[in-house]
C-alpha positions as CSV (number, residue, x, y, z in Angstrom):
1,X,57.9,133.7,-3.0
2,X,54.3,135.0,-4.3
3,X,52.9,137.1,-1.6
4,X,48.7,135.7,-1.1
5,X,46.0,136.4,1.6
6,X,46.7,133.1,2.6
7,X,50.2,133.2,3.6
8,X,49.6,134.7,7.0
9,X,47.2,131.6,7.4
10,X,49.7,129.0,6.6
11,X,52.4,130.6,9.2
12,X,49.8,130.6,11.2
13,X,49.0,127.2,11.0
14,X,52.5,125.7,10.4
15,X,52.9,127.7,13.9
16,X,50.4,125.9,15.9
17,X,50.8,122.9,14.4
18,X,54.4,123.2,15.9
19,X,53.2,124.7,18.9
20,X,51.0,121.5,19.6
21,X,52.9,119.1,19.0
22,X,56.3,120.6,21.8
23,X,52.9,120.4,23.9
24,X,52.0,116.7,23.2
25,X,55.6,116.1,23.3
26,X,56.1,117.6,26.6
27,X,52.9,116.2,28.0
28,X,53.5,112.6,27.1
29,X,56.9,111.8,27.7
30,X,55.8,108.3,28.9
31,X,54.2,107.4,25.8
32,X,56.4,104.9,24.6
């Protein structure tokens, strides 16, 4: 794996991303 500037933004990113969407899971468990 090639080390870039930009790979602390993508974890970032791939975090929240996951972060959100537990959230909108947890948040809208009637939305069926």
């Amino acid at each position: 794996m090639f080390w870039t500037p930009y790979a602390d933004w993508i974890y970032v990113v791939v975090s929240v991303s996951g972060m959100l969407l537990i959230i909108v899971l947890v948040l809208r468990p009637d939305a069926k």
